[in-house]
PDB file with one MODEL, atoms N, CA, C and O in Angstrom:
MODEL        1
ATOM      1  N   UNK A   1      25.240 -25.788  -1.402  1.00  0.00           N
ATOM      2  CA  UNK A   1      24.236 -24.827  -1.840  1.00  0.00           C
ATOM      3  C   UNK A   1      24.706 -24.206  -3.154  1.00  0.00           C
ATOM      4  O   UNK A   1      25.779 -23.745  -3.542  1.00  0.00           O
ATOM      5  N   UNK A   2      24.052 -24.294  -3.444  1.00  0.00           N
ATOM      6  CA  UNK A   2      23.766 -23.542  -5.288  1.00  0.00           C
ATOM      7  C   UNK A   2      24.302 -22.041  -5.101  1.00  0.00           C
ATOM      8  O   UNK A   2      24.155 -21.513  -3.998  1.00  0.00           O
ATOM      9  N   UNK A   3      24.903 -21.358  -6.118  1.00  0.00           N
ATOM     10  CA  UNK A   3      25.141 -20.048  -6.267  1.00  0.00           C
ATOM     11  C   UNK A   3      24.005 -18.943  -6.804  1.00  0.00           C
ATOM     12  O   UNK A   3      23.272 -19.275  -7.735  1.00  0.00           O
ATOM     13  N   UNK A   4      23.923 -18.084  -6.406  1.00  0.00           N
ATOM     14  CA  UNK A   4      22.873 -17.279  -7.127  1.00  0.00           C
ATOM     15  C   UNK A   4      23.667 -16.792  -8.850  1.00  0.00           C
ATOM     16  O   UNK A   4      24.842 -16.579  -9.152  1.00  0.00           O
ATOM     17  N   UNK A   5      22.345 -16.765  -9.697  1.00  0.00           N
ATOM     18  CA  UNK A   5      23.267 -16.248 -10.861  1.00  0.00           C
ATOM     19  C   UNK A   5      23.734 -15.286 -11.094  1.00  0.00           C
ATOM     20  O   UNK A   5      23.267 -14.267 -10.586  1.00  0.00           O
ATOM     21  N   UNK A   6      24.991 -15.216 -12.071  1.00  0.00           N
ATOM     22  CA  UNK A   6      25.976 -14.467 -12.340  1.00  0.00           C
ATOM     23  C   UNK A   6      25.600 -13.007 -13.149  1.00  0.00           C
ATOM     24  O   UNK A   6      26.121 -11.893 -13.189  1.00  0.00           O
ATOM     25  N   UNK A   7      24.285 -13.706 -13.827  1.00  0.00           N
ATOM     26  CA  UNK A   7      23.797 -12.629 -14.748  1.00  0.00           C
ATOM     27  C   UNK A   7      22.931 -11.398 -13.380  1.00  0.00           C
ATOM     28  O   UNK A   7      23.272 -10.251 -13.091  1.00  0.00           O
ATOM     29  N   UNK A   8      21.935 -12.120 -12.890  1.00  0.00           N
ATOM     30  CA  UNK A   8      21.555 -10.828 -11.628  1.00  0.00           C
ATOM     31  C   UNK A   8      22.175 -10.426 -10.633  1.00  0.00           C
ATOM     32  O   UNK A   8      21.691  -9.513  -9.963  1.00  0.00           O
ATOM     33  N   UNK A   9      23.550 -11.076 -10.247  1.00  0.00           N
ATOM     34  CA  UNK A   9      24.557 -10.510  -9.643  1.00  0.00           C
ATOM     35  C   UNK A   9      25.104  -9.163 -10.133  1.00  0.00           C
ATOM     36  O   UNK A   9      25.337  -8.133  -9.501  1.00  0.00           O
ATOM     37  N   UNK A  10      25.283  -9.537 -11.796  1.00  0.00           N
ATOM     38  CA  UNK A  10      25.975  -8.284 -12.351  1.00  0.00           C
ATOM     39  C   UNK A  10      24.591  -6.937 -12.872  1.00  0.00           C
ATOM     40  O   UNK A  10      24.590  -5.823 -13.395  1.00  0.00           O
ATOM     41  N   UNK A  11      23.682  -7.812 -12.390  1.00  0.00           N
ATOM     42  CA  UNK A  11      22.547  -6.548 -12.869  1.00  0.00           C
ATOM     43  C   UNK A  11      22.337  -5.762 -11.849  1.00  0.00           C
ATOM     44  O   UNK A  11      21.640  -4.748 -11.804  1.00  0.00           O
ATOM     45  N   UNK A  12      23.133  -6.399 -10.801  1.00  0.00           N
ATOM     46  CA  UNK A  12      22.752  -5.409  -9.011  1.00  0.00           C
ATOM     47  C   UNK A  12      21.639  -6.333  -8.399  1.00  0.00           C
ATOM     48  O   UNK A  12      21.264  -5.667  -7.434  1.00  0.00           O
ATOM     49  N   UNK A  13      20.923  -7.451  -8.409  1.00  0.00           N
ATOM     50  CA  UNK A  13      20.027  -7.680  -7.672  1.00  0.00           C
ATOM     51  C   UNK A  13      20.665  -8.046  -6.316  1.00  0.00           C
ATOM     52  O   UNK A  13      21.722  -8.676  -6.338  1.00  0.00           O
ATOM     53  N   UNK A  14      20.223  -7.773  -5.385  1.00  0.00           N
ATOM     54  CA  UNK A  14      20.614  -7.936  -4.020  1.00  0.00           C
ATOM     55  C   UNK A  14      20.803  -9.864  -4.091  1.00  0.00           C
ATOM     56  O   UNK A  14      20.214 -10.707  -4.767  1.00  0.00           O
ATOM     57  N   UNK A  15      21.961  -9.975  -2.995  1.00  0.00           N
ATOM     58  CA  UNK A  15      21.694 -12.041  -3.170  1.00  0.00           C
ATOM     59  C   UNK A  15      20.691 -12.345  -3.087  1.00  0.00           C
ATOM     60  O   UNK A  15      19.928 -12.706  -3.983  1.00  0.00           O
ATOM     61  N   UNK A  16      20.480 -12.236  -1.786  1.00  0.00           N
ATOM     62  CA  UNK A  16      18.926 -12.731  -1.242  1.00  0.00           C
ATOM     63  C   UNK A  16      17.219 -12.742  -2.192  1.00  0.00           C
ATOM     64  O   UNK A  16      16.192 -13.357  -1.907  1.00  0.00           O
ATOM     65  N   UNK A  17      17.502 -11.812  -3.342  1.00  0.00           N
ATOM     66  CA  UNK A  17      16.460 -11.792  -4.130  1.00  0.00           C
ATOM     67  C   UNK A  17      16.928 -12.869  -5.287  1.00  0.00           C
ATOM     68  O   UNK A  17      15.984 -13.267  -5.970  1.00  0.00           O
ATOM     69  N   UNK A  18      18.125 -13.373  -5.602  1.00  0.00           N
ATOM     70  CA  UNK A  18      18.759 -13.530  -6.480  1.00  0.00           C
ATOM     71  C   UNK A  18      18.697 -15.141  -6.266  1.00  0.00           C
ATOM     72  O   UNK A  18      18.632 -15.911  -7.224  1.00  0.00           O
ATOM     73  N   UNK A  19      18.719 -15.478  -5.202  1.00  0.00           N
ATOM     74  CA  UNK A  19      18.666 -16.539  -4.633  1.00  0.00           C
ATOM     75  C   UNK A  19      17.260 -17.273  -4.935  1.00  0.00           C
ATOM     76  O   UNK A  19      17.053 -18.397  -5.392  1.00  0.00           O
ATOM     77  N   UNK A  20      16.431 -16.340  -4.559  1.00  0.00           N
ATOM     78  CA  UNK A  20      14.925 -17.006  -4.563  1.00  0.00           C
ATOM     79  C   UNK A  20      14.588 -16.779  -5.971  1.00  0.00           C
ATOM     80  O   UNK A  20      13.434 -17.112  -6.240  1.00  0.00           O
ATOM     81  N   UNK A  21      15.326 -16.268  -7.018  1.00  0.00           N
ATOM     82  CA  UNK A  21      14.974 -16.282  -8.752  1.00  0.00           C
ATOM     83  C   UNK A  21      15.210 -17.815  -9.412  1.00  0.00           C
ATOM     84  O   UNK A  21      16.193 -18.542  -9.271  1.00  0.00           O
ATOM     85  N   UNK A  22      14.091 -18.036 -10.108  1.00  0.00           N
ATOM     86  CA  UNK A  22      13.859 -19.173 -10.659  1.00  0.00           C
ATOM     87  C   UNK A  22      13.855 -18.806 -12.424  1.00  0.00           C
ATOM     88  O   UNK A  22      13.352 -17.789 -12.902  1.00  0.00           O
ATOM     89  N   UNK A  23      14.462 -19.771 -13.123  1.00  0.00           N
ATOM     90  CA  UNK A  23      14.594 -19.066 -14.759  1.00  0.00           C
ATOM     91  C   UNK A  23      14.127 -20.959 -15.693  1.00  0.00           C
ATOM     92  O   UNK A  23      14.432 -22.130 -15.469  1.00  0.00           O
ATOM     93  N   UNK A  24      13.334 -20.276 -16.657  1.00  0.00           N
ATOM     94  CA  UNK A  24      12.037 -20.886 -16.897  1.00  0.00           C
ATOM     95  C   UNK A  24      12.847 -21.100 -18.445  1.00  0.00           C
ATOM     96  O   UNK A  24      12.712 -20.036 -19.049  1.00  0.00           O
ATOM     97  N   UNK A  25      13.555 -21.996 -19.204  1.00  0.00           N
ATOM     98  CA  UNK A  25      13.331 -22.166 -20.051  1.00  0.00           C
ATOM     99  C   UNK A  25      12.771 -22.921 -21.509  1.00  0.00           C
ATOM    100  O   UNK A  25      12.712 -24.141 -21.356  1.00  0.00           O
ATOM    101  N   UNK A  26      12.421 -22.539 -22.651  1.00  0.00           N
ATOM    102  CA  UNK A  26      11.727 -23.083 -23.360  1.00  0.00           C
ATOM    103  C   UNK A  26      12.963 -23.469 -24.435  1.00  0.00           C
ATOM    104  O   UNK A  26      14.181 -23.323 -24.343  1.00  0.00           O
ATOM    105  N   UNK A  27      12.070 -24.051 -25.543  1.00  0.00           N
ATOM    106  CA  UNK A  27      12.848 -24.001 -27.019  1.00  0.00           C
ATOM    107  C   UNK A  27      11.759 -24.899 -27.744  1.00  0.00           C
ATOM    108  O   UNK A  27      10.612 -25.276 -27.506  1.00  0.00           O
ATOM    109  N   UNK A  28      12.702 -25.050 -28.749  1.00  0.00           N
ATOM    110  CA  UNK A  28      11.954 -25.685 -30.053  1.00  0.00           C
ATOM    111  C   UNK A  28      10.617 -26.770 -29.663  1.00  0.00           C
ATOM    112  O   UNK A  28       9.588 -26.885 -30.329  1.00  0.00           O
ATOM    113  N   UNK A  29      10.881 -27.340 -28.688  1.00  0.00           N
ATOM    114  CA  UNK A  29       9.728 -28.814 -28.637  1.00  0.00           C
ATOM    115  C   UNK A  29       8.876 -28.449 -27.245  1.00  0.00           C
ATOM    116  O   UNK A  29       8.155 -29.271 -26.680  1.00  0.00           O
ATOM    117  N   UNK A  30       9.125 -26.782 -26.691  1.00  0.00           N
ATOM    118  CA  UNK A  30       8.270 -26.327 -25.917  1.00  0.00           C
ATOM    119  C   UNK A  30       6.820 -25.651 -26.647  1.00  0.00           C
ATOM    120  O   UNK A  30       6.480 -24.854 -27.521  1.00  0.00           O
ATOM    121  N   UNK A  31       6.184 -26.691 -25.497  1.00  0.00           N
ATOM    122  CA  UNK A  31       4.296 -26.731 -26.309  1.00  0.00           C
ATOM    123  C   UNK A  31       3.763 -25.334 -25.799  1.00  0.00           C
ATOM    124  O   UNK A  31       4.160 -24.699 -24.822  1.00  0.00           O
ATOM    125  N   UNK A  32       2.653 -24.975 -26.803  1.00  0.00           N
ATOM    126  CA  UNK A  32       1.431 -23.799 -26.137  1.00  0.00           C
ATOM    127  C   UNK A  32       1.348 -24.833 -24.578  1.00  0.00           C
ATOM    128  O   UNK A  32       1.905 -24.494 -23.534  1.00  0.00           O
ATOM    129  N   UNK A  33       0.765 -25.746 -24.698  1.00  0.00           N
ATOM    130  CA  UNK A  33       0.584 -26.583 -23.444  1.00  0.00           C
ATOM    131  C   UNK A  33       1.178 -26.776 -22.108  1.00  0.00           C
ATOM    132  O   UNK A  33       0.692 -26.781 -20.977  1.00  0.00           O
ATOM    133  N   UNK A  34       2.739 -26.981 -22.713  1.00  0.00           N
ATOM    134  CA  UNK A  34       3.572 -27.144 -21.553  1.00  0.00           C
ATOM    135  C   UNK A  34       3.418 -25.332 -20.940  1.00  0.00           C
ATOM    136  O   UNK A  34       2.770 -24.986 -19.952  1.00  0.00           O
ATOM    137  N   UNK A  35       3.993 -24.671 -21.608  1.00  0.00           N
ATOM    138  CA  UNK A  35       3.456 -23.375 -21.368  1.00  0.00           C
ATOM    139  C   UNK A  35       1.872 -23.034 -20.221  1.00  0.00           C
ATOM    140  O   UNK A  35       1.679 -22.113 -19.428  1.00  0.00           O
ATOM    141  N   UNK A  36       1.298 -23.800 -20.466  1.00  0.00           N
ATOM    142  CA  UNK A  36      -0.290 -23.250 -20.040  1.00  0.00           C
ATOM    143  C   UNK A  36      -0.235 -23.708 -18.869  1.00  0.00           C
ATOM    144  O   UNK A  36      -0.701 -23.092 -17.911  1.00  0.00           O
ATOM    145  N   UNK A  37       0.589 -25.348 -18.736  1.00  0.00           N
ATOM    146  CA  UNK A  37       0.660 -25.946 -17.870  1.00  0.00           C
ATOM    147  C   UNK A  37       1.350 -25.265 -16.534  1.00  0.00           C
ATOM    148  O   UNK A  37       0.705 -24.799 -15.595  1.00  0.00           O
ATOM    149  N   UNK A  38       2.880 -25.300 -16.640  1.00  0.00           N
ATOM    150  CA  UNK A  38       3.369 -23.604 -15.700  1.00  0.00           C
ATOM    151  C   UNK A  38       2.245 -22.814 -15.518  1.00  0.00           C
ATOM    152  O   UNK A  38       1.587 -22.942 -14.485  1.00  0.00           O
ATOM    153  N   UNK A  39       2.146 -22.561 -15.789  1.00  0.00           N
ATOM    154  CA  UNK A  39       1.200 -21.103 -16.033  1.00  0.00           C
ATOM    155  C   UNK A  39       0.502 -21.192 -14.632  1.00  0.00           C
ATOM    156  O   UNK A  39       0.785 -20.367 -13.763  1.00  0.00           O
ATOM    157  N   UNK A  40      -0.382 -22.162 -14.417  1.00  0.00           N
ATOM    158  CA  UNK A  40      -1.709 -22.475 -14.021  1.00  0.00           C
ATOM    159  C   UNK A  40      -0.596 -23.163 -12.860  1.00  0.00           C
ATOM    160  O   UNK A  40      -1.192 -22.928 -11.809  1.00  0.00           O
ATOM    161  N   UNK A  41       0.530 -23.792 -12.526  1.00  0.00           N
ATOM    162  CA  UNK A  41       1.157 -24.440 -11.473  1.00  0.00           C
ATOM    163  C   UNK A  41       1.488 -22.781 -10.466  1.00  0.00           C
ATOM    164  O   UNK A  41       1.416 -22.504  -9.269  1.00  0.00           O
ATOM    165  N   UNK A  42       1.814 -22.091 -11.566  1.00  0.00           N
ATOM    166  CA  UNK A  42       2.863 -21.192 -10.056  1.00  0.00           C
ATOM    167  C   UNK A  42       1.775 -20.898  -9.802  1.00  0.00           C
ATOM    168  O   UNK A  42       1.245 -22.006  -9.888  1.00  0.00           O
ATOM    169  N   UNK A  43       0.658 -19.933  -9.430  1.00  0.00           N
ATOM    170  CA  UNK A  43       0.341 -19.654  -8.365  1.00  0.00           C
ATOM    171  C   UNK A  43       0.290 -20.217  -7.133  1.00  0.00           C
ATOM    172  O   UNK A  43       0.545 -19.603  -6.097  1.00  0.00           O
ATOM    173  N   UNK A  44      -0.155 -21.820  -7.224  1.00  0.00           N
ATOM    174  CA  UNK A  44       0.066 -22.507  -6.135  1.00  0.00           C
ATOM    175  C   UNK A  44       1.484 -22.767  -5.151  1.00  0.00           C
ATOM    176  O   UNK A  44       1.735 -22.589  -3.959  1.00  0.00           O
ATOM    177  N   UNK A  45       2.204 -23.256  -6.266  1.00  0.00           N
ATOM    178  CA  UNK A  45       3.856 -22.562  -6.156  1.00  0.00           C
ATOM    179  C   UNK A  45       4.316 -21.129  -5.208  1.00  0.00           C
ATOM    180  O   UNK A  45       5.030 -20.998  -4.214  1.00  0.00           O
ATOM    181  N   UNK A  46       3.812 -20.510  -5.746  1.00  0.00           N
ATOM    182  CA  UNK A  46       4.233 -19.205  -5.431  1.00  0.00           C
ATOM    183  C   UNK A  46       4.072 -19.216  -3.626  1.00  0.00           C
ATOM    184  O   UNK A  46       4.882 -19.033  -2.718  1.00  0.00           O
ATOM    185  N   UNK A  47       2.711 -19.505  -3.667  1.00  0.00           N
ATOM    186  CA  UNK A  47       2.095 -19.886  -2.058  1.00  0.00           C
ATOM    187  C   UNK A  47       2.797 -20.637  -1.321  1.00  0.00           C
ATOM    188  O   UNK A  47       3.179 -20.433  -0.169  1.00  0.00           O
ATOM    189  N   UNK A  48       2.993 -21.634  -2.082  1.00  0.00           N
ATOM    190  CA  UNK A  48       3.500 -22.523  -1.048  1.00  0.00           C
ATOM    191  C   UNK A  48       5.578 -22.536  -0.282  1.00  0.00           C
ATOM    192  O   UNK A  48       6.131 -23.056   0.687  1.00  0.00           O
ATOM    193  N   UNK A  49       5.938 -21.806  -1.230  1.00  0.00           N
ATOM    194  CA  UNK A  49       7.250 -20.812  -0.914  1.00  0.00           C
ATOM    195  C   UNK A  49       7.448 -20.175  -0.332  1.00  0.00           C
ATOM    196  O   UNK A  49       8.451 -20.057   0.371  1.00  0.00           O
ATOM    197  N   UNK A  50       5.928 -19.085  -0.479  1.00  0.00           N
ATOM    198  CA  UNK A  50       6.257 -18.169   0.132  1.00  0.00           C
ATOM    199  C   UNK A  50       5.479 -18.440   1.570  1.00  0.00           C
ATOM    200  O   UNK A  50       5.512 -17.569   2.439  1.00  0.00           O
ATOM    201  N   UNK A  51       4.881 -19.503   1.747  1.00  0.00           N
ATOM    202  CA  UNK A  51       4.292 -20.037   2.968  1.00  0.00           C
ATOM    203  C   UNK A  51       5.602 -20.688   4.031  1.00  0.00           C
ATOM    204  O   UNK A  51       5.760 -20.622   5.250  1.00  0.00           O
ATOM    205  N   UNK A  52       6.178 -21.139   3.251  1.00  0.00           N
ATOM    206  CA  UNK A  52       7.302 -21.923   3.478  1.00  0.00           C
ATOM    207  C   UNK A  52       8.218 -21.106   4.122  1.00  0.00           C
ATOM    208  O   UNK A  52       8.561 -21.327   5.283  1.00  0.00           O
ATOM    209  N   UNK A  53       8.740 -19.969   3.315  1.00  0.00           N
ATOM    210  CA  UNK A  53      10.292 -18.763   3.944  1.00  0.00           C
ATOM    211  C   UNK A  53       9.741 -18.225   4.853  1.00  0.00           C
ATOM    212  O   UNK A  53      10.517 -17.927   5.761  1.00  0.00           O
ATOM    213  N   UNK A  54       8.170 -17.821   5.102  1.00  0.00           N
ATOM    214  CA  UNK A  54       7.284 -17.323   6.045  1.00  0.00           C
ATOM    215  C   UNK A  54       8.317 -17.479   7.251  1.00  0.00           C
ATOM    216  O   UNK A  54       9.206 -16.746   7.683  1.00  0.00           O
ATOM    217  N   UNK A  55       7.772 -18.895   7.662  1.00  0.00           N
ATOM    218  CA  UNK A  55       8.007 -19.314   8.784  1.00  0.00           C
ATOM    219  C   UNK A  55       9.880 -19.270   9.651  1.00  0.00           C
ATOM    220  O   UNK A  55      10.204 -19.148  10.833  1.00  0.00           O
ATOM    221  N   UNK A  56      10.710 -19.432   8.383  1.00  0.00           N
ATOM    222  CA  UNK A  56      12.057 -18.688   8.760  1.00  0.00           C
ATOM    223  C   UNK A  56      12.420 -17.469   8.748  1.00  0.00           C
ATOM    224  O   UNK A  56      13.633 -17.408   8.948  1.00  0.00           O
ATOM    225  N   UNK A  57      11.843 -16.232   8.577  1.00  0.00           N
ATOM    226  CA  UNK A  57      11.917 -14.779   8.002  1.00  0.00           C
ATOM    227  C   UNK A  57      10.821 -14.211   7.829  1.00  0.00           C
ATOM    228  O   UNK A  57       9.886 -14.932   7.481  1.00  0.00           O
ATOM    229  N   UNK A  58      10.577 -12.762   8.008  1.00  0.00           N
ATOM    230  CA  UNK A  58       9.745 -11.760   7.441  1.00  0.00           C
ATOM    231  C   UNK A  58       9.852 -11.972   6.436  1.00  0.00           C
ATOM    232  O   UNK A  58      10.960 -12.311   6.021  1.00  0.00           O
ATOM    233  N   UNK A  59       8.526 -11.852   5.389  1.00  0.00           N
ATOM    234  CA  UNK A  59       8.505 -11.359   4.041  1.00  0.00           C
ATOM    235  C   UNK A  59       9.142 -10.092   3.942  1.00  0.00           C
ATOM    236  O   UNK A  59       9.218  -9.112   4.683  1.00  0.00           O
ATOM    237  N   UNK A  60       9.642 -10.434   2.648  1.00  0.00           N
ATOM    238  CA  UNK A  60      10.400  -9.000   1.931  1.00  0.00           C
ATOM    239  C   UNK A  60       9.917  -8.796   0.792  1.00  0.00           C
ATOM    240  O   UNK A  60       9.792  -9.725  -0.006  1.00  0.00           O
ATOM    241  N   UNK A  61       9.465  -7.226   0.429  1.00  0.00           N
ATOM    242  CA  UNK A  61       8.560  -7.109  -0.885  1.00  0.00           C
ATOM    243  C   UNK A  61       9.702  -6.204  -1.293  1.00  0.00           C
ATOM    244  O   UNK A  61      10.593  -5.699  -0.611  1.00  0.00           O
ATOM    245  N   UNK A  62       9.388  -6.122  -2.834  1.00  0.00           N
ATOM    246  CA  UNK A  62      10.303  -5.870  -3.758  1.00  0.00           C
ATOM    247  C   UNK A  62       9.596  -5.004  -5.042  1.00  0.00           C
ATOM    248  O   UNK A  62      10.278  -4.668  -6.010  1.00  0.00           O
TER     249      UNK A  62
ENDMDL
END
């Protein structure tokens, strides 16, 4: 298993939130498009995660 990162470790985020953080990056040959594209994916994403931890755990809001 993967480590949660080092950077929201040291910012205080609790693991468990730290764990479920996802980090999105771009650069030079990132399109308006590819951009739009994300965009329009997570919500479904989002659902289907959080449909997913559902079933092992209470939701936890933040």
């Amino acid at each position: 298993m993967s480590e949660p990162s080092h950077v929201l470790h040291a910012m205080g985020v609790p693991e468990e939130v730290a764990r479920g953080a996802l980090r999105f990056t771009v650069g030079d040959e990132t399109t308006e498009a590819d951009v739009d594209e994300l965009v329009a994916a997570l919500p479904d994403a989002v659902a289907r995660a959080r449909q997913a931890g559902s079933a092992s755990r209470a939701p936890t809001r933040f």
